[in-house]
C-alpha positions, 0 to 999 in steps of 0.5 A, a space after each residue: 500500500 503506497 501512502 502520499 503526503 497528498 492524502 488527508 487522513 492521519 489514522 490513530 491506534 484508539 480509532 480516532 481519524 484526523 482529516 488535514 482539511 488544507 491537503 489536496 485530497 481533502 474532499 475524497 477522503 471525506 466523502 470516504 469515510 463518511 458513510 463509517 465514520 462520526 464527525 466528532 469536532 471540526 476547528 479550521 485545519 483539522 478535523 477528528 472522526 472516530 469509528 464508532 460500533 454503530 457507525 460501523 454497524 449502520 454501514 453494515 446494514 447499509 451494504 457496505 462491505 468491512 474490506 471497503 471500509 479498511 480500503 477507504 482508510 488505507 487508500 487516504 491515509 498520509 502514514 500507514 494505518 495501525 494494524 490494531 485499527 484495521 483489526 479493530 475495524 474488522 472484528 466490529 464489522 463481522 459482529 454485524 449479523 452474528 446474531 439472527 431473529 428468526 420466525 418460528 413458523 413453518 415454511 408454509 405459513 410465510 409468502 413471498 414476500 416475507 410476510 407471516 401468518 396471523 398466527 405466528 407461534 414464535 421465535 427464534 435467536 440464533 447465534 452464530 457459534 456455541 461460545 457466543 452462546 454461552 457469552 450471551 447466555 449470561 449477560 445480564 440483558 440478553 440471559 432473561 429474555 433466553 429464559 435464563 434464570 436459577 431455577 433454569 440454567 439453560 434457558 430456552 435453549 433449543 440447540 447449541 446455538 438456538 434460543 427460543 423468543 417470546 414474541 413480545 420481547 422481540 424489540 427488547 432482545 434486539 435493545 439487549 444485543 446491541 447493548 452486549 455489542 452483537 446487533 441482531 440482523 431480524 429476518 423474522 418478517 411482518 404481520 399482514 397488515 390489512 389491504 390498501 390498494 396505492 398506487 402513484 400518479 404519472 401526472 400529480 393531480 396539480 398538472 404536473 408530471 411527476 415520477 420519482 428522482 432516482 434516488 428515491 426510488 433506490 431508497 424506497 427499494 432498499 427500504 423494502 427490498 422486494 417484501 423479503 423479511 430482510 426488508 421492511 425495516 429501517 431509516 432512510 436519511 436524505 437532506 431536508 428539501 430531498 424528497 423524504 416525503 416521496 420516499 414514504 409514499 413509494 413505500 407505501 405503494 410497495 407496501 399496499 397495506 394501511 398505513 400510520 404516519 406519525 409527524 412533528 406536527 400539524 404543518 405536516 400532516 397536512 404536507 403530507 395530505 397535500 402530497 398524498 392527494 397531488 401524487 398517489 390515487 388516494 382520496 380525501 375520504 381514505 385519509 384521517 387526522 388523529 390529532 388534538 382537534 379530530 381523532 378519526 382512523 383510517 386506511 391511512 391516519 396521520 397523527 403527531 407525536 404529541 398527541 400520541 405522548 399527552 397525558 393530563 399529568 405525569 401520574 396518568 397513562 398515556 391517552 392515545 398509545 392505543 392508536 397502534 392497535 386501533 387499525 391492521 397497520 403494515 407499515 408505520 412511517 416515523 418522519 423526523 425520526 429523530 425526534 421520536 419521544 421515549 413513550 414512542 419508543 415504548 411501544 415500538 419495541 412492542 411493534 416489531 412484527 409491523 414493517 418500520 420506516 424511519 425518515 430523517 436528514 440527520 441520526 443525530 439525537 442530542 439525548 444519545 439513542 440513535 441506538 434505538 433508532 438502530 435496533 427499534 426502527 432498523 438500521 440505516 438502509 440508504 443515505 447519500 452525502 449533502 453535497 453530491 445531491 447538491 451537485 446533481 441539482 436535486 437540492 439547492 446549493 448553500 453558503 454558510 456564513 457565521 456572523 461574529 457580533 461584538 457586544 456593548 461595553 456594559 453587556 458583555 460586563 452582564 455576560 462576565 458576572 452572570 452565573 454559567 447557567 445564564 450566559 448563554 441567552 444573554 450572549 444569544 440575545 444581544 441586542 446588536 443582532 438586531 443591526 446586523 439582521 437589518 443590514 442583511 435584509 438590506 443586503 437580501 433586498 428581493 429575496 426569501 427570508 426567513 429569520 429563526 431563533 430560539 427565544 420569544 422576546 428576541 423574536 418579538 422585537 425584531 418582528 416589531 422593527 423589521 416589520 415581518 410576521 411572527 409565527 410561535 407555539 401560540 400562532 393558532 395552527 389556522 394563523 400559520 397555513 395561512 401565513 405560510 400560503 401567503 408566504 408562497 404566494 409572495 404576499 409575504 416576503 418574510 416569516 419570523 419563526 421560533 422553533 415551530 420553523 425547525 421542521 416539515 416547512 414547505 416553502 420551496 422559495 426561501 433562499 435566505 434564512 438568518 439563524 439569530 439564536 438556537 438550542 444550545 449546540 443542537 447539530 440536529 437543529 443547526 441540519 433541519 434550519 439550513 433544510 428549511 432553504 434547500 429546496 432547489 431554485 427555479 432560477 438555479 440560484 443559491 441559498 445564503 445561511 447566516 447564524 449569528 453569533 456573540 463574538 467572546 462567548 459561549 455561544 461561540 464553543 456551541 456554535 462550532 458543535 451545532 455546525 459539525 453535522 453540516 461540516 460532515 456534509 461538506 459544507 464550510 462556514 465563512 467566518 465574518 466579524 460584525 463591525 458597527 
């Protein structure tokens, strides 16, 4: 293996990576490692990925090959790579599908299209050699739902290396094996859900012509992948503005079966009725809205997940769980995955014999269980890099610019004396931020924007001065899908949006947006804003991000990790200070 100083990579024995982002190869080594390794922290000259389990077992599920894996390192590397890292790299690899779910069912009882009786009378883990047997055996997690146990040593041991599975703790033994560090391929399939016949329109119902960009339909067929029951579960990530939508009603169309959409909110589930109705054979009659206004079901029920997490107090039941059982679902859709509430969860583990789609820009969580995703929803099927959609024209190009604001004398003073806990609103809400949104309006003159922040005040006021409207958690749902419509119409030419903005926006025409606070160091959050504006142009032109920031503050060290996500994407900040 020859090694170059034009390669980037510098590859150390605790699997960490650094990216040297001035070398000449900078970009093929990232777009490389990418689809296995985690972007960790990103200062201007190098960059530091680590090779994660789950990085490298979403990868694996994903399709990607160990060998490629070790080949992509080695290939980039400026000095040869640890032979304890390639080890490492392979042995975490290979415990990918060393454990399999299977279906307890005679032969017979399954179709082709790796679907099971009604009747299924269990299952069945099995391990790919006795002494893994034995190690599982007596893990603390993964022993009692073998059925090991004092009075039973052995558990529901059927061989050597088969365990009998109680159908109930299918999600719960997967949850336990990745825990134990060997994730189980589930090959077990799915329950038939009840018939829907859906097909997708050659021309969408507004007059134009549709049919699916190519990489959705690829997405959509490695999600299912021809009814097999290695198939029908799992996460597919593309950038906001890509088409998630039309991924989910390709499944659907695969699927021909009822289906559950759960959304971030109510904004959505009415893009996604809009979407349904333009661009699939379904009727208004065959969709229903289970939400806080109406609670119909139907052969398709779109609902949120606050509605399915409210209860009246903390010592009360969830409400509407039940929703779950209230149809013969054959596959539920989880948009913005990312955002799935624990009590989701809950009952997902219960779920397992349901086909799970998972749509999301981004498997950050910032509460830590993109493991869960793994194991509950299913593994990444199918993501593609930013940039390469970015390339093709399938999603707006974008320049991300950071905005350095000086504070005054006497408030950078406040910010010196505050206690820790507060600093970082203070720093986030300085004043001067309103001086440089009206400079960049100024200089955005003619365009489509959007202003997002955090905190209602500091919305507040610049809504007073800017003149543009102000949509919040207040703004009746009514309010917002007519703001929204006249904002498309070109009625409006801005919106000022809290957090309500983050998420499932259709407004295809916004090309500038002006971040002036976030949530913390939310990378999460930092991807679906930056979303808000990728929708592609239909003058080709590009969208412009600014994220403002409180130039010697905390909200400088926050703002580096909100951006690592768009970095791994290969996008770059601009850094700018703000002069008066």
């Amino acid at each position: 293996m020859s090694y170059s100083p034009d390669n980037a990579l510098i590859i150390q024995s605790d699997r960490t990576v650094l990216l040297d982002v001035h070398a000449p190869k900078a970009e093929d080594a990232q777009s490389a490692i990418a689809p296995f390794a985690e972007l960790i922290k990103s200062p201007e000259h190098i960059h530091t990925y680590r090779l994660s389990p789950l990085s490298i077992w979403n990868a694996r599920a994903a399709g990607m090959p160990v060998a490629d894996m070790v080949t992509a390192l080695q290939e980039n590397a400026k000095y040869p790579m640890p032979e304890s890292v390639a080890q490492e790299l392979v042995a975490l690899g290979d415990r990918y599908g060393l454990t399999t779910i299977k279906a307890d069912t005679p032969k017979a009882d399954q179709d082709d299209g790796g679907s099971l009786s009604d009747h299924l009378s269990g299952l069945l883990l099995q391990v790919e050699d006795k002494p893994l047997a034995e190690l599982l055996k007596r893990h603390e997690q993964v022993g009692p739902l073998l059925g090991v146990g004092e009075a039973s040593p052995e558990g529901n041991r059927l061989s050597p290396t088969t365990f009998a599975i109680a159908l109930g703790d299918r999600g719960l033994l997967k949850q336990a094996l990745l825990a134990a560090g060997y994730p189980a391929e589930d090959l077990a399939g799915y329950l038939k859900g009840d018939e829907l016949p859906v097909a997708l329109r050659v021309t969408a119902v507004s007059g134009e012509p549709f049919h699916l960009r190519p990489y959705q339909q690829t997405a959509a067929d490695l999600f299912y992948q021809s009814g097999q029951a290695k198939g029908g579960s799992g996460v597919i990530v593309l950038p906001c503005g890509a088409g998630k939508t039309m991924v989910g009603m390709a499944a659907m169309a695969q699927v021909q079966q009822k289906t559950l959409i759960l959304t971030s909110s109510l904004t959505s589930v009415r893009q996604w009725q809009r979407e349904l109705l333009d661009k699939t054979n379904l009727t208004e009659a065959q969709l229903a809205e289970y939400s806080g206004k109406q609670k119909a079901t139907g052969p398709v029920t779109l609902a949120t997940y606050q509605i399915l997490t409210y209860r009246p107090s903390q010592d009360d039941d969830f409400l509407h769980l039940g929703l779950f059982d209230a149809q013969g679902w054959g596959l539920i859709i989880y948009d913005e995955v990312h955002l799935l509430p624990a009590p989701v969860f809950r009952i997902t583990a219960q779920l397992q014999a349901r086909r799970r789609l998972g749509l999301t820009a981004t498997l950050i969580r910032e509460d830590g269980r993109e493991g869960d995703v793994f194991t509950l929803i299913g593994p990444k099927r199918y993501d593609v890099p930013w940039r390469e959609l970015e390339g093709e024209g399938f999603i707006a190009a974008a320049h991300c610019t950071e905005i350095r604001v000086l504070q005054t004398e006497e408030r950078q003073m406040e910010y010196a004396t505050a206690a820790r806990r507060y600093q970082f609103r203070i720093a986030a809400e300085n004043p001067l931020k309103l001086h440089v949104v009206q400079n960049l309006l100024k200089k955005e003159a003619g365009h489509r924007v959007l202003i997002i922040g955090e905190y209602l005040d500091q919305l507040s006021a610049i809504a007073q001065q800017v003149d543009l409207p102000l949509i919040t958690g207040k703004t009746s749902q009514k309010k917002r899908d007519q703001l929204y419509t006249d904002f498309r119409s070109g009625e409006v030419a801005g919106l000022i949006l809290s957090r309500v903005g983050n998420f499932a926006l259709d407004l295809p025409d916004a090309d500038v947006l002006i971040q002036v606070s976030g949530k913390y160091g939310s990378r999460q959050e930092e991807a679906q804003r930056l979303g808000r504006i990728l929708r592609p142009k239909k003058d080709g032109h590009s969208a412009q991000f600014y994220t403002l920031v409180s130039l010697r503050t905390c909200e400088e060290e926050f703002a580096q990790h909100r951006q690592l996500f768009l970095t791994e994407q290969g996008y770059r900040y601009h850094i700018q200070q703000w002069d008066d």
